[in-house]
C-alpha positions as CSV (number, residue, x, y, z in Angstrom):
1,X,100.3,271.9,223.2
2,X,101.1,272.6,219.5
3,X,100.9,269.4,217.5
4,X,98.5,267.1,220.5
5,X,95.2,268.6,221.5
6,X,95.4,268.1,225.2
7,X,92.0,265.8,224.4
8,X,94.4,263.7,222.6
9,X,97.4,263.8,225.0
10,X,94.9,262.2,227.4
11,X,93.7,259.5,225.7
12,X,97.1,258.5,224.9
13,X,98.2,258.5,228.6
14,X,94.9,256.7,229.9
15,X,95.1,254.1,227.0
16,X,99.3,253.6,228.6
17,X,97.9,252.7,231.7
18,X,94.9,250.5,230.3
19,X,97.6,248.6,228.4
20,X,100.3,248.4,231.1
21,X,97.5,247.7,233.9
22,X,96.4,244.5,232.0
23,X,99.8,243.1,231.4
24,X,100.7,243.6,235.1
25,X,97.6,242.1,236.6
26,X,98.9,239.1,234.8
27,X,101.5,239.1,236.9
28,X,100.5,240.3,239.8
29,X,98.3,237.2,239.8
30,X,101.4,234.6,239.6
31,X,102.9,236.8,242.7
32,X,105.6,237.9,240.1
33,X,108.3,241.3,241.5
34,X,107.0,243.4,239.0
35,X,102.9,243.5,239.1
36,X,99.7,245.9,238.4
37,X,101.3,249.2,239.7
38,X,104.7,248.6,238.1
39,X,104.0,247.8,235.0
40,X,101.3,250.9,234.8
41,X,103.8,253.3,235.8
42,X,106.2,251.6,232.8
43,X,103.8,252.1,230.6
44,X,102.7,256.0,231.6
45,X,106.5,257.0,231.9
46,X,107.7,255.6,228.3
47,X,104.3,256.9,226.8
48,X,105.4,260.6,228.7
49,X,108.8,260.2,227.3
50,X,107.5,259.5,223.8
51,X,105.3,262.3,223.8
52,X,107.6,264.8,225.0
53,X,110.5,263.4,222.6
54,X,107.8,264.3,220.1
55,X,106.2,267.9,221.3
56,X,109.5,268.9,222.8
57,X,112.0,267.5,219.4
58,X,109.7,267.5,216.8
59,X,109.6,271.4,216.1
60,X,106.0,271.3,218.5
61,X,107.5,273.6,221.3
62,X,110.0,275.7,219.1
63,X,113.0,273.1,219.7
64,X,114.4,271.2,217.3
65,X,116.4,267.9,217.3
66,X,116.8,263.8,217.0
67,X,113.2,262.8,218.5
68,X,114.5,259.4,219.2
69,X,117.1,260.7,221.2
70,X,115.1,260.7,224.4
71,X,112.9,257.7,223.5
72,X,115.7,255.5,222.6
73,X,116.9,256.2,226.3
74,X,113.8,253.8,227.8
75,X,115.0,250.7,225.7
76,X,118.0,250.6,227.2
77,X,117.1,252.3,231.0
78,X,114.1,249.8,231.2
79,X,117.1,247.5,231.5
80,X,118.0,248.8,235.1
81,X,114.1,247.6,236.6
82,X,114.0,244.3,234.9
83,X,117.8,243.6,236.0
84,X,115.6,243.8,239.3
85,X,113.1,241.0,238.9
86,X,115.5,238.8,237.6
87,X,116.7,236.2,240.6
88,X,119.4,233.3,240.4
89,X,119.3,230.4,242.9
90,X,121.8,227.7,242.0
91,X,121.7,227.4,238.1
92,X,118.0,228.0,237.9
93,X,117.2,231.9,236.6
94,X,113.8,232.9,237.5
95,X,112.4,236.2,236.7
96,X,113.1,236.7,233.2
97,X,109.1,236.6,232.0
98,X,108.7,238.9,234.4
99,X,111.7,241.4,232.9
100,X,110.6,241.1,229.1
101,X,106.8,241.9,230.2
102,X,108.6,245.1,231.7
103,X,110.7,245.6,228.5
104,X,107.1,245.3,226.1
105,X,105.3,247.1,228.5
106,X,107.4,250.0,227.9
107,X,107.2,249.6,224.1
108,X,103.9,249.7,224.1
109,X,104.2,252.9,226.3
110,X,106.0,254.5,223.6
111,X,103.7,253.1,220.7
112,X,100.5,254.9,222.9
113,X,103.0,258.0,223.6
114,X,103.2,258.5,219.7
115,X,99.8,257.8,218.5
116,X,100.2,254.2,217.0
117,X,97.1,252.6,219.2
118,X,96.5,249.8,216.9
119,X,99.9,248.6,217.7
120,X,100.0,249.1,221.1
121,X,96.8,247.4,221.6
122,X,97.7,244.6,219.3
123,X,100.8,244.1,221.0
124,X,98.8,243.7,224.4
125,X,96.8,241.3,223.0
126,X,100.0,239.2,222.0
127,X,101.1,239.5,225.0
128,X,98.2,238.4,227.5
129,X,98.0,235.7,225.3
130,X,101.5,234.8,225.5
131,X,101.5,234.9,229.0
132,X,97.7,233.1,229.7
133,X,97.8,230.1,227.1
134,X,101.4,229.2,226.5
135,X,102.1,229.0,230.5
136,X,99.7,225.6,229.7
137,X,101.8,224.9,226.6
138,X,105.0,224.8,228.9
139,X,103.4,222.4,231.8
140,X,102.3,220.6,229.0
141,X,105.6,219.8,228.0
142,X,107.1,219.5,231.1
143,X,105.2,216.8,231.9
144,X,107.6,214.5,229.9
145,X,110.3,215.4,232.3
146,X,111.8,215.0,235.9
147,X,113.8,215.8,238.2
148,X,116.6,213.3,239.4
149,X,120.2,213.4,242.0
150,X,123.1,212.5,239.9
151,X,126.3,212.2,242.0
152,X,129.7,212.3,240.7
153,X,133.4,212.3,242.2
154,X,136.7,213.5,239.5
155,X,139.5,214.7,239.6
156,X,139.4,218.3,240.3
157,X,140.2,220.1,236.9
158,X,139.6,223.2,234.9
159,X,136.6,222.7,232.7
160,X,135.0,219.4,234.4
161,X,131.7,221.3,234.7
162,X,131.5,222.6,231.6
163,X,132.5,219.0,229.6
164,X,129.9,217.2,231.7
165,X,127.3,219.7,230.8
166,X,128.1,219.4,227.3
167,X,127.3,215.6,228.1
168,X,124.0,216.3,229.7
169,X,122.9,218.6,226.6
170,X,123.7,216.0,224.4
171,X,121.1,213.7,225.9
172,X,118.6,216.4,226.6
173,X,119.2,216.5,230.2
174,X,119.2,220.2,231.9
175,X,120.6,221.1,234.8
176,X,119.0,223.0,237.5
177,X,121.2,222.9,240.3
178,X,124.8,222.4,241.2
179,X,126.6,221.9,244.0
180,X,130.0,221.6,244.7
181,X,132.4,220.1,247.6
182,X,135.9,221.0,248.3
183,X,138.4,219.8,246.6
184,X,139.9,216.6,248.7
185,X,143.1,214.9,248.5
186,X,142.0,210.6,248.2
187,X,145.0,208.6,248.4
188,X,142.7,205.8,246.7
189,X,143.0,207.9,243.5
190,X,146.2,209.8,244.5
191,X,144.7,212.7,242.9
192,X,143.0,215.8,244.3
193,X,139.2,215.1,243.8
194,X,135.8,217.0,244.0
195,X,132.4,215.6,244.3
196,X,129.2,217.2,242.1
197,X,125.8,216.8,243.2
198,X,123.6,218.2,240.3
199,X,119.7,218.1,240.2
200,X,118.8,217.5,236.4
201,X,115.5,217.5,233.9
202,X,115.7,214.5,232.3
203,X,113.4,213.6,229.3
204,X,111.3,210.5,229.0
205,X,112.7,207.8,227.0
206,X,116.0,208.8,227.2
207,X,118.9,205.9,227.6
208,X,120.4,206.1,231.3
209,X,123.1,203.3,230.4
210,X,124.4,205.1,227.0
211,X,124.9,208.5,229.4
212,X,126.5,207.2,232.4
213,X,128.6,205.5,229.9
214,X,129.8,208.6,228.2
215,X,129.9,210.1,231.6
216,X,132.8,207.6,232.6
217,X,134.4,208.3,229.5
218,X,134.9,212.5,230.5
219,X,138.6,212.9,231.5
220,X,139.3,212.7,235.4
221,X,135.8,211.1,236.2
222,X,136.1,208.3,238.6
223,X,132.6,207.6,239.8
224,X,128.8,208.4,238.4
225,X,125.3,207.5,240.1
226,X,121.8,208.4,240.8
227,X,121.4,209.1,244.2
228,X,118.8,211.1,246.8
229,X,114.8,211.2,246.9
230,X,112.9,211.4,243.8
231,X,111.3,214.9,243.5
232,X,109.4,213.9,240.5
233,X,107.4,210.7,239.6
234,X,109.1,209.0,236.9
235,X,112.0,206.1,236.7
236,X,115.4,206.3,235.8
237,X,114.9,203.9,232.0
238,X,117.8,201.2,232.4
C-alpha cells in the first residue's frame, strides 16, 4: 500500500487491539455490556477507518478528497453502540462509564490508525487509571452519604417534581428514584392530590429540620416525612 508498508499497517492494527483489549478487560471484569471483545473490535474498526480515510483520501491509492470525511463518521456512529450500554431504571442512569470507554476506545483506534502511538498509548494509560483508582475515589466519597424514603402528598400540579428537586439540590440531597401514585381526589384537602415516594442521597451533616421546612413551604405541599427501611447506615440529623 503506497504511503504504509504493510509491516507498518500491522503494527498499527495489532497495537488497536492491544489498546482496546486492555480498556475492555477493565470492564469486562465489573460485568459491564460492553467488555474485552467489544471494545477490541471498537478499537480495530476506527483504527481501519482511519487508515483507509488516510491511504484511500490522502492521494495513497490515486483518490483524492477530505480525509476526515470518513473518520469523522466514527465520533458520531460510535454514538449508536454506547446508546446501547446505557440503561435507566427509575431516575438512576447506569451505563454511561461504560459508553465513554466506548467513545475513547474508538479515539484511540483512530490515533493507532494514523500513526500517533504515543497518544494512543498515553491515552490508555489515562484511561485504565481513570477507571482502576478513581472507582476508590468515588466509594470514598460516597461513604458520606445514604440512602433514605422521603414520602410526600400535594396537590397535583405542573412542575411539583421539578420545584421539589430544586429543594433537594439545594441541600445536596440527590435523588435516585421516584415514584408516583395516581392522582386522587381527598375531600380533606378538597383538592386533587398525588403522593411521591422518592429514594434520596443525602450528605452527612446536613440539617433535616431546615429541609422539610422549606419542603412545606413548596406551593400545594400538604404533607412531608421520612418513611420505609433504612438501606444505608446512617441517621436522619434532627
Amino acid at each position: 500500500m503506497p504511503g504504509i508498508s504493510n509491516v507498518d499497517l500491522i503494527i498499527r492494527l495489532l497495537l488497536a487491539g492491544v489498546l482496546g483489549g486492555l480498556v475492555g478487560y477493565e470492564r469486562e471484569r465489573h460485568n459491564r455490556p460492553a467488555g474485552l471483545r467489544t471494545h477490541i473490535l471498537v478499537c480495530l474498526g476506527s483504527s481501519l477507518v482511519m487508515i483507509v480515510s488516510v491511504a484511500g483520501f490522502g492521494g495513497g491509492m490515486g483518490a483524492s478528497g477530505d480525509q476526515a470525511r470518513i473518520a469523522a463518521q466514527v465520533v458520531s456512529g460510535i454514538g449508536f453502540l454506547g446508546a446501547g450500554t446505557i440503561m435507566r431504571q427509575g431516575s438512576a442512569v447506569r451505563g454511561l462509564t461504560t459508553a465513554a470507554s466506548l467513545w475513547v476506545v474508538a479515539a484511540i483506534g483512530l490515533a493507532t490508525g494514523i500513526g500517533l502511538y504515543v497518544a494512543a498509548v498515553a491515552t490508555t494509560i489515562l484511561v485504565l487509571l481513570s477507571l482502576y483508582l478513581l472507582s476508590g475515589v468515588e466509594e470514598y466519597l460516597a461513604r458520606g452519604r445514604c440512602k433514605k424514603s422521603l414520602w410526600i402528598r400535594a396537590v397535583d400540579q405542573p412542575g411539583l417534581l421539578g420545584r421539589v428537586g430544586t429543594v433537594l439540590g439545594d441541600y445536596g440531597v440527590s435523588i435516585i428514584n421516584v415514584t408516583l401514585s395516581e392522582s386522587n381526589f381527598m375531600e380533606t384537602y378538597k383538592a386533587e392530590t398525588i403522593v411521591i415516594e422518592l429514594l434520596v442521597n443525602i450528605p452527612t451533616g446536613f440539617n433535616s429540620h431546615n429541609l422539610m421546612q422549606q419542603l412545606l413551604r413548596v406551593p400545594g405541599m400538604l404533607e412531608v416525612s421520612w418513611e420505609g427501611e433504612d438501606t444505608g447506615v446512617c441517621s436522619i440529623p434532627r
